[in-house]
Each structure stands twice: as structure tokens, then as C-alpha cells.
DRENPA-3360 file (N, C-alpha, C; in nm, 2 decimals, always signed):
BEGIN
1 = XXXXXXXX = -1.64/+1.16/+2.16/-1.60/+1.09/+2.05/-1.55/+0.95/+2.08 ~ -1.48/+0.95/+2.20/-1.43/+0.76/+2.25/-1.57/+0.71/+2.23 ~ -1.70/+0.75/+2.27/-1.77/+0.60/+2.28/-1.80/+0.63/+2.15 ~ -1.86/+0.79/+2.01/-1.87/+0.74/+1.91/-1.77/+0.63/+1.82 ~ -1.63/+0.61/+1.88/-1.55/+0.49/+1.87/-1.57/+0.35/+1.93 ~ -1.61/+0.35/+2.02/-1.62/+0.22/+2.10/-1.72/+0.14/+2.04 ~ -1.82/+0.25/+2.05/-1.98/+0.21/+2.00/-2.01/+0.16/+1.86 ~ -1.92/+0.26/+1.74/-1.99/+0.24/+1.61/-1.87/+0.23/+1.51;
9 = XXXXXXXX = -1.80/+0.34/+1.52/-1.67/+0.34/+1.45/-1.57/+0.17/+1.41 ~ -1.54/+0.15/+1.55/-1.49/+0.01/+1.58/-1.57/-0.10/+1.56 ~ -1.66/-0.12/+1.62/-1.74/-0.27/+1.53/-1.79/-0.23/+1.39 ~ -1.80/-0.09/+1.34/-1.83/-0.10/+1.18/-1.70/-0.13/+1.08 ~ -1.61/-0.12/+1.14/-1.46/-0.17/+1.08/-1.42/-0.26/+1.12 ~ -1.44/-0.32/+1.21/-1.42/-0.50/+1.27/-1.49/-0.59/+1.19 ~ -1.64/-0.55/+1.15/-1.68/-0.61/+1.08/-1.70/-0.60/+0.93 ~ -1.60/-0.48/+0.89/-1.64/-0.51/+0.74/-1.53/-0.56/+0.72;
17 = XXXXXXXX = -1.40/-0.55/+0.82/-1.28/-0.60/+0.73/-1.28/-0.74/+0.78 ~ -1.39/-0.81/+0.87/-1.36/-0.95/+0.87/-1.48/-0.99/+0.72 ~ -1.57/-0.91/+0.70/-1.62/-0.97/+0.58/-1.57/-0.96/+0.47 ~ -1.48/-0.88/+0.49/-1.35/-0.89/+0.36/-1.30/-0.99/+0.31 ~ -1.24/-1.04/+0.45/-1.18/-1.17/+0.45/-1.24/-1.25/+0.41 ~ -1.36/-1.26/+0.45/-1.45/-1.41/+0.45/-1.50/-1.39/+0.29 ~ -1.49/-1.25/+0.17/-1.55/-1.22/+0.08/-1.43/-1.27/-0.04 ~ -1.34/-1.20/+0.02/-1.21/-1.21/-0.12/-1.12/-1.30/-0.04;
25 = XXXXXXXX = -1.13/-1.32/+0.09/-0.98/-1.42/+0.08/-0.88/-1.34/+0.19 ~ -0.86/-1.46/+0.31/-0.79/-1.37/+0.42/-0.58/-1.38/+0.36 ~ -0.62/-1.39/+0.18/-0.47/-1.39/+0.14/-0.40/-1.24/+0.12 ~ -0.28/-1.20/+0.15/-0.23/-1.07/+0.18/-0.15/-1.03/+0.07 ~ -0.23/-1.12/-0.09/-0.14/-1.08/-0.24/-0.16/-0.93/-0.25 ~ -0.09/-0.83/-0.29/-0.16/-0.69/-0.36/-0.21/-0.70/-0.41 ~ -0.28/-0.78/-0.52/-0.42/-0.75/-0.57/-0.54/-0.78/-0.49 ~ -0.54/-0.82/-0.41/-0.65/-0.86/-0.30/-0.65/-0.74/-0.22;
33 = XXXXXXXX = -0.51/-0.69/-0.17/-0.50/-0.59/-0.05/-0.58/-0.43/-0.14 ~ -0.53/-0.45/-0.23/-0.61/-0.31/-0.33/-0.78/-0.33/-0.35 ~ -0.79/-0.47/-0.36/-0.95/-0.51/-0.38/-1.00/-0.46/-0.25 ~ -0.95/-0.51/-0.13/-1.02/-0.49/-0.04/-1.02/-0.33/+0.05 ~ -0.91/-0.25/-0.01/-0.88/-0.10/+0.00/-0.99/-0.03/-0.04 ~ -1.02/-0.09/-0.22/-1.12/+0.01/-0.28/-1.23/-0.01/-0.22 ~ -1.29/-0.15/-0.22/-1.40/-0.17/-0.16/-1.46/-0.08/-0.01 ~ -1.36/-0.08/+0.09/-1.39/-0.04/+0.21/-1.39/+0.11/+0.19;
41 = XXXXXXXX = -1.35/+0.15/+0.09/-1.32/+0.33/+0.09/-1.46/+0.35/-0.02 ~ -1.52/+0.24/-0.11/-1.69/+0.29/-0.17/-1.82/+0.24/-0.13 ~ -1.78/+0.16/+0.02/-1.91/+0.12/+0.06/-1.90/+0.14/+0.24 ~ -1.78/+0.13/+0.29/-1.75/+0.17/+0.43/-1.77/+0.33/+0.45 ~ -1.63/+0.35/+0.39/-1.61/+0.54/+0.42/-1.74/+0.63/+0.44 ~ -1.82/+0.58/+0.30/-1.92/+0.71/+0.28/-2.03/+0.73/+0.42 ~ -2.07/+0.58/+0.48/-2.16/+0.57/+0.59/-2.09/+0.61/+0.73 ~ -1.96/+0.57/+0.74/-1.87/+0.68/+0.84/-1.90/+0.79/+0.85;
49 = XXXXXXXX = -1.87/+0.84/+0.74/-1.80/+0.99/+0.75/-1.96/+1.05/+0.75 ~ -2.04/+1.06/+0.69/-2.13/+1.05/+0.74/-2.19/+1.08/+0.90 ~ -2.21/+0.93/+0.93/-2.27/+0.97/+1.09/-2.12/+1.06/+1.15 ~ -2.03/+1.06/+1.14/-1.99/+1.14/+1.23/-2.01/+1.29/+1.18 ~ -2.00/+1.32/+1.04/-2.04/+1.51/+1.04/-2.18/+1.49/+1.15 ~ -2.28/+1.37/+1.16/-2.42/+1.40/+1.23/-2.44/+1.40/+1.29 ~ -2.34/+1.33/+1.37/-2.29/+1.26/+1.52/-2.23/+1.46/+1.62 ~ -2.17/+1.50/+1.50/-2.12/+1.65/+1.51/-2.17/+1.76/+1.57;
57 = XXXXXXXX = -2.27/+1.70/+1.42/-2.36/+1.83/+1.45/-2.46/+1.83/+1.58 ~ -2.51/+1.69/+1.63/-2.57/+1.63/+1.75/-2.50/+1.67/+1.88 ~ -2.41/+1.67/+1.84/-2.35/+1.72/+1.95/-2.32/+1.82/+2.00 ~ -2.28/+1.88/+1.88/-2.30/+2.08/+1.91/-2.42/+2.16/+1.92 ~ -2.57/+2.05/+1.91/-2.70/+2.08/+1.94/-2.75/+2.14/+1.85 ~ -2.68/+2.12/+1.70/-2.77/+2.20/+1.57/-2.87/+2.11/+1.52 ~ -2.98/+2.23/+1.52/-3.10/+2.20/+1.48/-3.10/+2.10/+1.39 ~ -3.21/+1.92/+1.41/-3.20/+1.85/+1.29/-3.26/+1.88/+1.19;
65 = XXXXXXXX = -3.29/+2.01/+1.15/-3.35/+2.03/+1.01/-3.24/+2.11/+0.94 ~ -3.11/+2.15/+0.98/-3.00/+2.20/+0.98/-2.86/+2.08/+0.93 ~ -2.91/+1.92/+0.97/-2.79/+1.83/+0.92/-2.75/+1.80/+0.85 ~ -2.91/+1.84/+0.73/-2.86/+1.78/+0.62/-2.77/+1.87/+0.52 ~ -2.76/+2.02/+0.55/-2.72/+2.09/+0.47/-2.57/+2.09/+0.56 ~ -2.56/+2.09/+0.66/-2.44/+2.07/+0.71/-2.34/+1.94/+0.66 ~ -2.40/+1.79/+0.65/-2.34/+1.72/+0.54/-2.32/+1.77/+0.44 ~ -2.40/+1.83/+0.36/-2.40/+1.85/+0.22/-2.27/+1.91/+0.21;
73 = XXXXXXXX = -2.24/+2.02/+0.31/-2.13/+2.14/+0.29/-2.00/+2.05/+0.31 ~ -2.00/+1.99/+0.42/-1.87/+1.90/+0.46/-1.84/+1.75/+0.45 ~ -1.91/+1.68/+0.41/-1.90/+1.58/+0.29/-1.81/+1.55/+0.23 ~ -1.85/+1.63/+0.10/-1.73/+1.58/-0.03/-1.62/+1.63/+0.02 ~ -1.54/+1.74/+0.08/-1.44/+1.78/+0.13/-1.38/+1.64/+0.19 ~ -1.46/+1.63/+0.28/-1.42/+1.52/+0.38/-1.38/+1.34/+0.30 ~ -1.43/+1.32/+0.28/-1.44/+1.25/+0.11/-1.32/+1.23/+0.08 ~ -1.32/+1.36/-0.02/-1.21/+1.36/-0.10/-1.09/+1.34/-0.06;
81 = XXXXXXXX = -1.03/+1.38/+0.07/-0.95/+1.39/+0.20/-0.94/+1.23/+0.19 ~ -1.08/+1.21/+0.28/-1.06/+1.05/+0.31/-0.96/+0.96/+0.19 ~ -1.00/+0.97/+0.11/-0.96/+0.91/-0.04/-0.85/+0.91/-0.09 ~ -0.76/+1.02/-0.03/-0.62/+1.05/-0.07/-0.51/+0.97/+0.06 ~ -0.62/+0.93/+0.18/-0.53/+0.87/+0.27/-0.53/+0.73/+0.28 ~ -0.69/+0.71/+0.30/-0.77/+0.57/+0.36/-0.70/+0.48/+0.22 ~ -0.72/+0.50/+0.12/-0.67/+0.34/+0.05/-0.52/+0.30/+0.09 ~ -0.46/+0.42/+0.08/-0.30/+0.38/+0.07/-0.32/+0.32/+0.23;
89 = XXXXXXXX = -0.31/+0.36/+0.35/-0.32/+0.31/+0.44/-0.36/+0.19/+0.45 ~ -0.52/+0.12/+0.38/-0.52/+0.03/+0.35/-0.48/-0.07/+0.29 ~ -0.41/-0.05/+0.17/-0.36/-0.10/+0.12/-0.23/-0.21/+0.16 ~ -0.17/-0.10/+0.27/-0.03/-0.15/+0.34/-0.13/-0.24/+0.43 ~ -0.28/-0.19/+0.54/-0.28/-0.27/+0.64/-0.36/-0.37/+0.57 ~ -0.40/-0.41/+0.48/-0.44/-0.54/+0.40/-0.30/-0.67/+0.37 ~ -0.23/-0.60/+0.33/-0.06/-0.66/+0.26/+0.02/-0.68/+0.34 ~ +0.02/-0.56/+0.47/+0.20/-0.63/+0.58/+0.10/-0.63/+0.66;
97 = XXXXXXXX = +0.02/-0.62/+0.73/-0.02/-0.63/+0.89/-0.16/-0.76/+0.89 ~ -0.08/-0.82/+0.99/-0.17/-0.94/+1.03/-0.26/-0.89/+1.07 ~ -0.41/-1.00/+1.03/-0.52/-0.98/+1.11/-0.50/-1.03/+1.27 ~ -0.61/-0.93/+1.32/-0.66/-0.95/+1.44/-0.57/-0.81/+1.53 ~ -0.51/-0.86/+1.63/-0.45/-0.75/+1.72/-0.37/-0.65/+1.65 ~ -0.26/-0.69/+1.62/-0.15/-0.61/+1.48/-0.24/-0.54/+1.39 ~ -0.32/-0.56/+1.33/-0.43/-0.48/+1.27/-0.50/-0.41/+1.30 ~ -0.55/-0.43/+1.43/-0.65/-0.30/+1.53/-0.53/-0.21/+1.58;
105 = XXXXXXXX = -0.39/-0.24/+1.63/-0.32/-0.17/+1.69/-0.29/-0.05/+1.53 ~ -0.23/-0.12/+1.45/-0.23/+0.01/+1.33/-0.31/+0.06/+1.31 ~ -0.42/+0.02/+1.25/-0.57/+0.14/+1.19/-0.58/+0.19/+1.30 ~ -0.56/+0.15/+1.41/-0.63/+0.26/+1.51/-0.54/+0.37/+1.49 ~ -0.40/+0.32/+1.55/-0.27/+0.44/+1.53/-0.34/+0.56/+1.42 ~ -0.31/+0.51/+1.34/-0.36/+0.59/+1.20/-0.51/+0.68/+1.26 ~ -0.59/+0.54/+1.27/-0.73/+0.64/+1.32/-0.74/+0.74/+1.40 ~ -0.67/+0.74/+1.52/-0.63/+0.84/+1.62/-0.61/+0.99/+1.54;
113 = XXXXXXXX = -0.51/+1.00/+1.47/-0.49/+1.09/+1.39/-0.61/+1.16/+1.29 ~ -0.66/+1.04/+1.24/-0.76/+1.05/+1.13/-0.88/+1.13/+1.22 ~ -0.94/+1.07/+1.32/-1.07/+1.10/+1.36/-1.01/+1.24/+1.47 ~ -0.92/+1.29/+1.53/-0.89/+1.37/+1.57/-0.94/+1.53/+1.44 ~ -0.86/+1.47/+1.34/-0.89/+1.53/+1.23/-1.02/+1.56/+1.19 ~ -1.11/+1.49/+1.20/-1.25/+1.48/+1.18/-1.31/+1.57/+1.27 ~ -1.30/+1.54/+1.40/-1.37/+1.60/+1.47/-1.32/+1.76/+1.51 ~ -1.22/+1.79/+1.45/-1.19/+1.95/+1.45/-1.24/+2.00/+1.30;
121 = XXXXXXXX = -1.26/+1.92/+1.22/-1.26/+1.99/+1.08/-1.38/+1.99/+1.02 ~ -1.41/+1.78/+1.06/-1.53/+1.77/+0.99/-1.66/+1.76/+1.04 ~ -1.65/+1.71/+1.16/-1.77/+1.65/+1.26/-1.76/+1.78/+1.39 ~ -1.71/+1.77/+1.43/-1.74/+1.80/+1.61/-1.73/+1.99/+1.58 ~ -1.68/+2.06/+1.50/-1.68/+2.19/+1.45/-1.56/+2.29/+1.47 ~ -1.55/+2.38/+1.49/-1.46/+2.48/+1.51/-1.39/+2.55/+1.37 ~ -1.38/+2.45/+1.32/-1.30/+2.49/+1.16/-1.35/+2.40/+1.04 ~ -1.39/+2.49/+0.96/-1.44/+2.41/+0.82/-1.34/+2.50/+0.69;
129 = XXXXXXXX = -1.35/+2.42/+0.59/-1.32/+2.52/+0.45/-1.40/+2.62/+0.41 ~ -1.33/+2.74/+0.40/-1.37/+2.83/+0.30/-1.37/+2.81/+0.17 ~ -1.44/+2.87/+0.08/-1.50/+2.87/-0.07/-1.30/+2.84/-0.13 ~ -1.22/+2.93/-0.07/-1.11/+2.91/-0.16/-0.98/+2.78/-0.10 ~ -1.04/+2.71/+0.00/-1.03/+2.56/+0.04/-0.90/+2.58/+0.15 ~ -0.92/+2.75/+0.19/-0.82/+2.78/+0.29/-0.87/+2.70/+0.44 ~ -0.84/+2.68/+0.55/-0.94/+2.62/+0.73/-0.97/+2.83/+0.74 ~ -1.09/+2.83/+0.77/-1.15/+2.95/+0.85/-1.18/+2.90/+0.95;
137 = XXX = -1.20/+3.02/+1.05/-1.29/+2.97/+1.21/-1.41/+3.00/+1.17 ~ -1.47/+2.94/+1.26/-1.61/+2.92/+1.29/-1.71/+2.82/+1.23 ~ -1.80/+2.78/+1.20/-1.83/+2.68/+1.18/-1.92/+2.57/+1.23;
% end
């Protein structure tokens, strides 16, 4: 998972939140910091989260005629998840935290957590949701 970080994770969020900047404005008003929250959580998130359930399943060596039903299953979960964290996070690192260093140093913080998360739940395997949204093994 570091170099799926190194490699794609990290420059696909270096560069959307500098085109943020360069889109709405490197100003840190809350209405900008929410513009630029929603934005990155309905055109960023979905292509994330994404390659990494694929990146997952690639790695656990499940058949690719098997990925796409494997997104289909862990997707919107993952999603929905994302959705209840990534804006608010956002939100704060759009409004208090400088660009450039002070900004990679928090999202990452945060990310650490987040993609740890991912790759036990949603991408890398061991635990997924059951039908009644309890974590089961296997998966």
C-alpha cells in the first residue's frame, strides 16, 4: 500500500487540491473551504476508492473477471463511510491549514488512519460487511 501511496494516492490529491486552488481561489473563507470539500468528495473520492477496492483485489490475486462485482459489493459502503468523514476533514484542512507542507502533514495524519481503514475493510481484504452492516471475517 506505501507505493499504492507514493505512486497514485498522493499525486491524485496534490493535484486536485492545487487545481482547487487555481479553480475557486487559494482563499481559506468557509464558503470556498465547503466548495472545495464537496467538490473533492464528487469527483476525487469516487475514482480513489475505486482503484484501491481494485488495487485490493489485485493484490489478493482475485480473478479480473471477479473485480467488478467485488466493487460493486464494497463501494457504496465505502462511500458512504468516506462521506461522513472526508468533507468535515476537509473542510477544516481547506479553512485552518496552510497550503503546501502543513497540509500534506494533516491529510496525510488523517490518511494514515483512513487508508489503514481501507485496506482492512475495503481494498486489501480480511473483513467486509455483512447484509446486517455488522464487520464479518472473511472476504
Amino acid at each position: 500500500m506505501a507505493a499504492f501511496g507514493l505512486l497514485w494516492s498522493g499525486p491524485l490529491y496534490h493535484t486536485a487540491f492545487n487545481a482547487l486552488d487555481n479553480l475557486i481561489g487559494a482563499s481559506t473563507t468557509l464558503r470556498r473551504a465547503i466548495a472545495k470539500a464537496l467538490i473533492t468528495q464528487l469527483t476525487v473520492s469516487p475514482p480513489f476508492l475505486s482503484s484501491v477496492i481494485i488495487y485490493g483485489a489485485a493484490l489478493r490475486g482475485d480473478p479480473t473477471s471477479t473485480w467488478r462485482e467485488t466493487w460493486g459489493q464494497r463501494f457504496p459502503g465505502l462511500y458512504a463511510t468516506a462521506c461522513s468523514i472526508w468533507p468535515a476533514v476537509n473542510v477544516v484542512t481547506f479553512r485552518y491549514v496552510a497550503a503546501g507542507t502543513p497540509r500534506i502533514v494533516f491529510v496525510n495524519g488523517v490518511g494514515l488512519a483512513w487508508t489503514s481503514y481501507l485496506a482492512t475493510v475495503g481494498g486489501g481484504g480480511g473483513r467486509e460487511q455483512g447484509g446486517s452492516g455488522e464487520l464479518v471475517a472473511g472476504g
